[in-house]
C-alpha positions in Angstrom: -84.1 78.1 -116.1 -84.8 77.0 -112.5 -88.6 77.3 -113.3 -88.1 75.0 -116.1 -86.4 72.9 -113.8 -88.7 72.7 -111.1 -91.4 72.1 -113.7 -95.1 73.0 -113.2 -95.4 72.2 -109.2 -96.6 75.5 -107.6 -93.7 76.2 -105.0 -96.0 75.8 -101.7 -96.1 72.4 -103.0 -92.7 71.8 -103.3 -91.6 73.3 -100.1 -94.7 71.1 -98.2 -93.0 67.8 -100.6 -89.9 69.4 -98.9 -90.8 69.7 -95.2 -92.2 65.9 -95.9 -89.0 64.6 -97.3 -87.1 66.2 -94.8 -89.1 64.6 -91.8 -88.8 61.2 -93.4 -85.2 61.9 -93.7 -85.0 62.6 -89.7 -87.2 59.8 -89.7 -84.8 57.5 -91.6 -82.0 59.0 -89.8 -83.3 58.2 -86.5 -84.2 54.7 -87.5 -81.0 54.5 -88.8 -79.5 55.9 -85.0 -81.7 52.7 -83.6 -80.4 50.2 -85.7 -78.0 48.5 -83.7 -80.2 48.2 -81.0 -82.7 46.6 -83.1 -79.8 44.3 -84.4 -79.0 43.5 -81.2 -83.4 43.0 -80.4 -83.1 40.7 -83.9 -80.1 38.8 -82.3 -82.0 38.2 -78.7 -85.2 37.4 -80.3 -83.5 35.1 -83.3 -81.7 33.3 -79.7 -84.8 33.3 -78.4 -86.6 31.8 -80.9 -84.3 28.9 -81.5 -84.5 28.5 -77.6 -89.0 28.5 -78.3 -88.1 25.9 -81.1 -86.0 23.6 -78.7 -88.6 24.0 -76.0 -91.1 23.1 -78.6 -89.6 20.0 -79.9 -88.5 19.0 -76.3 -92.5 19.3 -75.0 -93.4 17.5 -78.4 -91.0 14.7 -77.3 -92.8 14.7 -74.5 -95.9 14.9 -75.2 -95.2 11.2 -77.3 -93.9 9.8 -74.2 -96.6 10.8 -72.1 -99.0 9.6 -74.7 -97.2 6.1 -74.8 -97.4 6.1 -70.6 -101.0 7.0 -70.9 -101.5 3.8 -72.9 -99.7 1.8 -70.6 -101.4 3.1 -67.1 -104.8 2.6 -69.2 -103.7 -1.4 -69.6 -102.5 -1.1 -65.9 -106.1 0.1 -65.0 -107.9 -2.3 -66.5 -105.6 -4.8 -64.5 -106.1 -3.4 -61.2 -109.9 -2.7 -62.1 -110.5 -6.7 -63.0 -108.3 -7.2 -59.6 -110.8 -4.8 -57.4 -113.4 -6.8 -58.9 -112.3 -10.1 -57.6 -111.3 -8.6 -54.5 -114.5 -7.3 -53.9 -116.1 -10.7 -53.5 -119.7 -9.8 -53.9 -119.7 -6.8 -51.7 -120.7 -2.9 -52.8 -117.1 -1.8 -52.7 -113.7 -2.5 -51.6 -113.8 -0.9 -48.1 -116.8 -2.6 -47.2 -114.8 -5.8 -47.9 -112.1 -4.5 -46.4 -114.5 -3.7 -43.0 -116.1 -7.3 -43.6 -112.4 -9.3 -43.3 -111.4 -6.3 -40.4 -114.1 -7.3 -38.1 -113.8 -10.9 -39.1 -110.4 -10.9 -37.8 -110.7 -9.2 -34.5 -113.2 -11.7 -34.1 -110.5 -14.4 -34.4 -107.9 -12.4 -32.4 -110.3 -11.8 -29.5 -110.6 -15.1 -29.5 -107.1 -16.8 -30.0 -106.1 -14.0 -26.8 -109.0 -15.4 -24.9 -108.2 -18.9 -25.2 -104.4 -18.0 -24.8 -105.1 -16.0 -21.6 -107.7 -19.2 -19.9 -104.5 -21.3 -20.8 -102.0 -19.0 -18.6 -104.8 -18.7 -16.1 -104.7 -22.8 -15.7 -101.2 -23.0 -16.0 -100.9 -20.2 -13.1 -103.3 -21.8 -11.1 -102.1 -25.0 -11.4 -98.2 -23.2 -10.4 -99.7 -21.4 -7.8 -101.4 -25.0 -6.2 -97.8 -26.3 -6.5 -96.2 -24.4 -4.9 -98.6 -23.6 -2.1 -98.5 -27.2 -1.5 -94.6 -27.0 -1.3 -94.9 -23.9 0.6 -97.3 -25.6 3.3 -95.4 -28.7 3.4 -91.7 -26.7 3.8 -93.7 -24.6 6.9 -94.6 -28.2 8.9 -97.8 -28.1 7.8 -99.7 -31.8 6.2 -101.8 -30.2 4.0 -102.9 -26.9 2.5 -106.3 -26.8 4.5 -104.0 -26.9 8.1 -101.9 -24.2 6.1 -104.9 -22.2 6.2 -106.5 -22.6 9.5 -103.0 -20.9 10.4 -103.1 -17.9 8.4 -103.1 -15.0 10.1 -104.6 -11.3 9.5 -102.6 -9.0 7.5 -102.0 -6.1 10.2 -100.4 -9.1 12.7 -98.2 -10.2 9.7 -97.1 -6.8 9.3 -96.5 -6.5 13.2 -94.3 -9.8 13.1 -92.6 -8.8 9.7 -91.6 -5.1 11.2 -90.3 -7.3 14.9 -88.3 -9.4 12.6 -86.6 -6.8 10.4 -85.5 -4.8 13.7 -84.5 -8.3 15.4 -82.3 -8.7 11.7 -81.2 -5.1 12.2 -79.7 -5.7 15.9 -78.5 -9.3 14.8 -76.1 -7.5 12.4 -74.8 -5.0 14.9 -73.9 -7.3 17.1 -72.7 -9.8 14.8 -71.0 -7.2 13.5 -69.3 -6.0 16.6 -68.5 -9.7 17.9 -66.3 -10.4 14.5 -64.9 -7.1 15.0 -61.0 -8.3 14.7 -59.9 -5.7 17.9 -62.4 -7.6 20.0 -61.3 -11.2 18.4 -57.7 -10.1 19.3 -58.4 -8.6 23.0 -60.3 -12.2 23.5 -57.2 -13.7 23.0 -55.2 -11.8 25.3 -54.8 -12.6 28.9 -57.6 -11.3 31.4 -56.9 -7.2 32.1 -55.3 -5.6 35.4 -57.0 -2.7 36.6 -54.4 -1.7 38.9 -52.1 -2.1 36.2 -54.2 0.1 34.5 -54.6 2.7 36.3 -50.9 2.8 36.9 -50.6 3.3 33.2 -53.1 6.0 33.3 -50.8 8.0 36.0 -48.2 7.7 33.7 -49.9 8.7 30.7 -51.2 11.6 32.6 -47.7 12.3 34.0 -46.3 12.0 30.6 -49.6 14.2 28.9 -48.5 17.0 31.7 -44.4 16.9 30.6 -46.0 16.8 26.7 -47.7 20.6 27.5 -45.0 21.8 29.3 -42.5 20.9 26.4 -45.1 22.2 23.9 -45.0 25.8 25.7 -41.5 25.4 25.9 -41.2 24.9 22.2 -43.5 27.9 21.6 -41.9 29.8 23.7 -38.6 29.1 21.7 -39.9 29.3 18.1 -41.4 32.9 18.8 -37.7 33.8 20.2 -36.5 32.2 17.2 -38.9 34.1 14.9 -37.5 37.2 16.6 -34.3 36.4 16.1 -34.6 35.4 12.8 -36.2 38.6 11.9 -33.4 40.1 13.5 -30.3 38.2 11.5 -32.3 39.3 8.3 -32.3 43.4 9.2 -28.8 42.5 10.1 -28.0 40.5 6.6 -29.7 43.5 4.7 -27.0 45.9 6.6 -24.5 43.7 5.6 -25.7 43.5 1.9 -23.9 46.5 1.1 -20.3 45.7 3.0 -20.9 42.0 1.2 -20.8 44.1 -2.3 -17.9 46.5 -1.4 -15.7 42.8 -0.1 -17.1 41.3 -3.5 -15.7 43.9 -5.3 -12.3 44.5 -3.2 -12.1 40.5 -3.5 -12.4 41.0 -7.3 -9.9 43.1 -7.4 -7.5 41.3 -4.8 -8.0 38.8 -7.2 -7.4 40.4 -10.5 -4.5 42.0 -8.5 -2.8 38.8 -7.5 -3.2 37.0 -11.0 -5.8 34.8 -9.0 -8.4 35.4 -11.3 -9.8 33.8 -14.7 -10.2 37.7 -15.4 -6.8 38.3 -15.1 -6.1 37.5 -18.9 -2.2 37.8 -18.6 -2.0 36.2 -15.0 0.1 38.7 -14.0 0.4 40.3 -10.3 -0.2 43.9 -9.8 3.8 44.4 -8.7 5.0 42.3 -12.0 2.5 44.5 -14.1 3.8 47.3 -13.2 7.9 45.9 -13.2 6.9 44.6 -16.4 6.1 48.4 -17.6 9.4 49.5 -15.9 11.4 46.5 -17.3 10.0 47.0 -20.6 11.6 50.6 -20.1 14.4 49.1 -19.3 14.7 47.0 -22.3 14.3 50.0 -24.3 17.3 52.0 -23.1 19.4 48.7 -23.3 19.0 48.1 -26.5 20.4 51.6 -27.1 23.9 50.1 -26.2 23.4 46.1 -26.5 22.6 47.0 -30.5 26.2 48.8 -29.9 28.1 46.8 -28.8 26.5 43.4 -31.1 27.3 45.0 -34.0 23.4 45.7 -34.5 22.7 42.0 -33.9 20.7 41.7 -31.0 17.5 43.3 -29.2 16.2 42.4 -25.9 12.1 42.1 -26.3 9.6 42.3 -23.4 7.6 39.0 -23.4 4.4 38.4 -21.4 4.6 34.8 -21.4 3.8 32.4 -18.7 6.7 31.1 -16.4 6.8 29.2 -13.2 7.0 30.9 -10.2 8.2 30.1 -7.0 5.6 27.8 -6.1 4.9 26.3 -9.2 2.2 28.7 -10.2 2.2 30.0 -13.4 3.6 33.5 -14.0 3.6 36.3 -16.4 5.3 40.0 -17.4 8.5 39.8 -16.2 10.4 37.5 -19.5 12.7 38.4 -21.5 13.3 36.9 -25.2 16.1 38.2 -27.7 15.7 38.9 -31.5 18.2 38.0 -33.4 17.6 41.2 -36.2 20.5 38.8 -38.3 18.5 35.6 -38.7 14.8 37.3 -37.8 14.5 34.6 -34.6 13.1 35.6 -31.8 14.1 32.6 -28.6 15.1 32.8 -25.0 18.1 34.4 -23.4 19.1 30.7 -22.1 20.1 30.6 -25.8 23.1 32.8 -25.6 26.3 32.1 -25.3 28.4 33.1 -22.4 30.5 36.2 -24.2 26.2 37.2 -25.1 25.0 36.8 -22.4 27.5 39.1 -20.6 26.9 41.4 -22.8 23.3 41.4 -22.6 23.6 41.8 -18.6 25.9 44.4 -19.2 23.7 46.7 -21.6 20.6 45.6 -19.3 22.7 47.1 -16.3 23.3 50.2 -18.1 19.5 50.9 -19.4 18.7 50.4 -15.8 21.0 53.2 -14.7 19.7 55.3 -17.5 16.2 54.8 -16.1 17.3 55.3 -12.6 18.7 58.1 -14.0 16.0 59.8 -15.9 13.8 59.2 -12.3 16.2 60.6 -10.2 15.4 64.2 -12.1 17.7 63.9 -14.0 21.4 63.3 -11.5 23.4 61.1 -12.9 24.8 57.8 -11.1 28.5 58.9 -11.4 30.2 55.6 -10.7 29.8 52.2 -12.6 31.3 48.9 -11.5 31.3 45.6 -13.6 32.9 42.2 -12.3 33.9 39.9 -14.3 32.7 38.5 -17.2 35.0 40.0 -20.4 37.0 36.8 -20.1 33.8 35.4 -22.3 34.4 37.6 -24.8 36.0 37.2 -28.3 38.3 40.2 -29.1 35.7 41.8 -31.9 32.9 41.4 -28.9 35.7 43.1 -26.4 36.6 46.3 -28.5 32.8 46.6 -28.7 32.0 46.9 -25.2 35.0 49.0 -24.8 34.1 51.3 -27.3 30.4 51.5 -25.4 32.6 51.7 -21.8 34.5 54.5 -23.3 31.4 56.5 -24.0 30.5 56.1 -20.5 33.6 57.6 -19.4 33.4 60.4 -22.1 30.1 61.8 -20.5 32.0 62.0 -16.8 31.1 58.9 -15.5 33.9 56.5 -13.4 33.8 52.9 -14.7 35.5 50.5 -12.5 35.9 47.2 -14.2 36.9 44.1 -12.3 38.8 41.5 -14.5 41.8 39.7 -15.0 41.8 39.4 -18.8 45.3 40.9 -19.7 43.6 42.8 -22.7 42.0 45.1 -20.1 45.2 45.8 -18.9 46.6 47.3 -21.9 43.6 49.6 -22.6 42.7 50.9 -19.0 45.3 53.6 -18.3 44.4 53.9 -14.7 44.6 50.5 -12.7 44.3 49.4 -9.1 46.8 45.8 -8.6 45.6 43.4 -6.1 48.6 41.5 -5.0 48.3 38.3 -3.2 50.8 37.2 0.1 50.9 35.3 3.1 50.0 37.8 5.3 47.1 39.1 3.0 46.5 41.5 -0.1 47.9 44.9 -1.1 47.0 47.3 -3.8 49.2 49.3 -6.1 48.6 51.9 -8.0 49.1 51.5 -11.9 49.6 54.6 -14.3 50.3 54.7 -18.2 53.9 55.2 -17.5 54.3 51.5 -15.0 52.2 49.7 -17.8 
C-alpha cells in the first residue's frame, strides 16, 4: 500500500527530493525570519525613492530655469560684447584702450599739478616779496636792498637770539620779584630801624630760649603723666573686681530697699518679710474674726501699693477684707466702727497666737482690751464674748476695759474705778455685789 502510494520513484530519489524540499523549507523559513527586516528595507527604500523622485523633479525644475537664465545671459553677452566693441575704439583689446586713456590722463594730471604748483610758487613769491618789504620797512630800513646789506651770518644771529632769550629769562625774574606783593607792601611801609630790629631779635631770641625751656618742661610732665597714667590703670584694673562686688551689693541694696525697677512688688526687705509674718498673722485671725462675724468676714493679705511716709510708693504690708456674704473684697476703711473693733480685736489675738507659737510654745497668759465694745450691736457683743470666753477656758486672764453696762452683767470678776476729789479708788466686784 505505501509502495503504491509512493508510486514508481526509487526511494534514494525520494529521500534526495526530500533532503531538497527540506532545505528549501529552511530556506523559506529563514526568508520568512528576514521578512520584516526586508519590510522595513522596502519601507526605507519606497521613502527613499519618493525622496530620488522629489530630488528629481526639483533638479528638472531647475534645470528649466537655468536653461531660461542661460538664454538671458546669452542676450546679455551679446550686449556687453557690442559694448566692448565700441569701447574698444580701434584698438587690439580693451586693456590696451584702457592703458591708452591711463597714460593719456596722467599726462593731463602731471600737467594740471604742474601748472597748479608754478601758480602757488608765484603767489608765494609774490607773498614772500610783500612781506619782506613790510618786514624791511617795519625794521627802519627804506628798501629791501638796505635790508640786505644788514643781514647778518647765521652763527651771530644765533649768538644774539641765545643773549636775548637769557636777557628775557632774567627780565622775568626780576619782573617777577619787583611785582612780588610782600615787596609792593614793605615799599609802602616806612623806612626800617635796625636798632629796633635787633632789639626785636633779643627778644625773639629771649622768647625762643623760654619756648625750649617750656618745651622740656612739658616733656618732662607728659612722661610723668604717662607714668602715672599707667599707674591709675593697674590701679582701675584692681579695682575692677571691688567695682563688681559694690555693683552687685548696690543691686541688691537696691532690690532690698524697693529702689529698684527689679523690685517687681516695690517692697523693702523689712516689709517683705512683715508682710510674710503679717500674712501669718491674718491667718490665725481669721480663726476667730470668722467667729465672732458669724462667718462673714476674712482679713486678706494684699500687696498693693500705698504711700509711705514720704510719699513714695509702698507695698506688702495692706490689708483688704472679704466679705464671704456678698463675695467683695474692699478696704478695711470700709468697716464700720463695731467691725472694725472686731477686726483689731481678732488681728490682736492671731498676733498673740503667733507670738505664741515662736515663743516654743509658752503661752502669753494675760490679755487686755480697752475699749471699743460700746461699737457693738448686742448679736456682735455675745459673739466676741463667746470668742473672750474661750480665751479664758484655755487659762488665759482677759482684762477688758469698758464701761458698756452689758459687760458688767457677764464679767463675774470686776475691778470699780471710782472717781472723787481727791483722786480714784478701786473696788473689788464679785458675783454676789453685782
Amino acid at each position: 500500500m505505501a509502495i503504491g502510494a509512493a508510486g514508481t520513484t526509487p526511494a534514494a530519489e525520494l529521500a534526495t527530493t526530500l533532503e531538497s524540499a527540506r532545505t528549501a523549507h529552511k530556506e523559506a523559513c529563514d526568508t520568512t525570519a528576514g521578512l520584516p527586516a526586508a519590510l522595513e528595507e522596502l519601507a526605507r527604500l519606497r521613502s527613499e525613492h519618493d525622496a530620488r523622485t522629489r530630488l528629481h523633479q526639483e533638479a528638472r525644475d531647475l534645470l528649466t530655469e537655468c536653461q531660461a537664465r542661460s538664454r538671458t545671459l546669452a542676450q546679455q553677452r551679446a550686449g556687453l560684447t557690442h559694448t566692448l566693441d565700441d569701447a574698444r575704439a580701434g584698438h587690439s583689446s580693451l586693456p590696451a584702450r584702457l592703458a591708452d586713456l591711463t597714460r593719456t590722463a596722467e599726462h593731463l594730471d602731471h600737467a594740471i599739478a604742474t601748472a597748479q604748483a608754478t601758480a602757488d610758487a608765484e603767489a608765494r613769491h609774490h607773498d614772500a616779496l610783500t612781506a619782506a618789504d613790510q618786514a624791511a620797512h617795519s625794521a627802519g630800513f627804506t628798501s629791501l636792498d638796505e635790508a640786505a646789506g644788514a643781514l647778518r651770518t647765521p652763527a651771530l644771529l644765533q649768538q644774539w637770539a641765545d643773549k636775548l632769550e637769557h636777557w628775557g629769562k632774567e627780565d622775568a625774574i626780576v619782573t617777577s620779584i619787583l611785582t612780588d606783593h610782600r615787596l609792593v607792601e614793605a615799599s609802602l611801609q616806612p623806612a626800617a630801624d635796625p636798632t629796633a630790629a635787633a632789639h626785636a631779635v633779643q627778644q625773639a631770641e629771649a622768647r625762643l630760649k623760654e619756648t625750649a625751656g617750656a618745651t622740656r618742661q612739658a616733656a618732662a610732665r607728659v612722661t610723668a603723666l604717662t607714668e602715672l597714667a599707667a599707674d591709675i590703670e593697674t590701679r582701675l584694673a584692681c579695682l575692677e573686681p571691688l567695682q563688681q562686688s559694690h555693683r552687685l551689693a548696690d543691686r541688691l541694696a537696691a532690690i532690698a530697699s524697693a529702689n529698684s525697677a527689679a523690685n517687681t512688688r516695690s517692697m523693702e526687705l523689712e516689709a517683705y518679710v512683715l508682710a510674710a509674718r503679717l500674712e501669718e498673722i491674718a491667718a490665725a485671725a481669721n480663726t476667730r474674726l470668722q467667729n465672732m462675724t458669724s462667718e462673714r468676714y476674712l482679713l486678706v493679705h494684699s500687696d498693693e501699693k500705698e504711700a509711705g511716709r514720704r510719699g513714695r510708693l509702698k507695698g506688702g504690708l495692706g490689708l483688704r477684707v472679704l466679705d464671704t456674704w456678698t463675695g467683695t473684697n474692699r478696704e478695711t476703711s470700709t468697716l464700720s466702727g463695731g467691725e472694725t473693733f472686731t477686726a483689731s480685736l481678732a488681728l490682736a489675738l492671731g498676733l498673740a497666737d503667733v507670738v505664741t507659737q515662736e515663743a516654743s510654745g509658752r503661752p502669753l497668759g494675760t490679755l487686755f482690751i480697752d475699749e471699743g465694745f460700746g461699737t457693738l450691736d448686742e448679736q456682735n457683743l455675745q459673739d466676741v464674748m463667746d470668742v473672750l470666753d474661750q480665751l479664758r477656758a484655755g487659762n488665759r486672764t482677759v482684762g477688758i476695759v469698758s464701761h458698756v453696762p452689758e459687760l458688767s452683767r457677764r464679767i463675774p470678776s470686776q475691778l470699780n474705778v471710782r472717781k472723787h476729789r481727791d483722786g480714784s479708788t478701786l473696788r473689788p466686784l464679785t458675783g454676789a455685789d453685782l
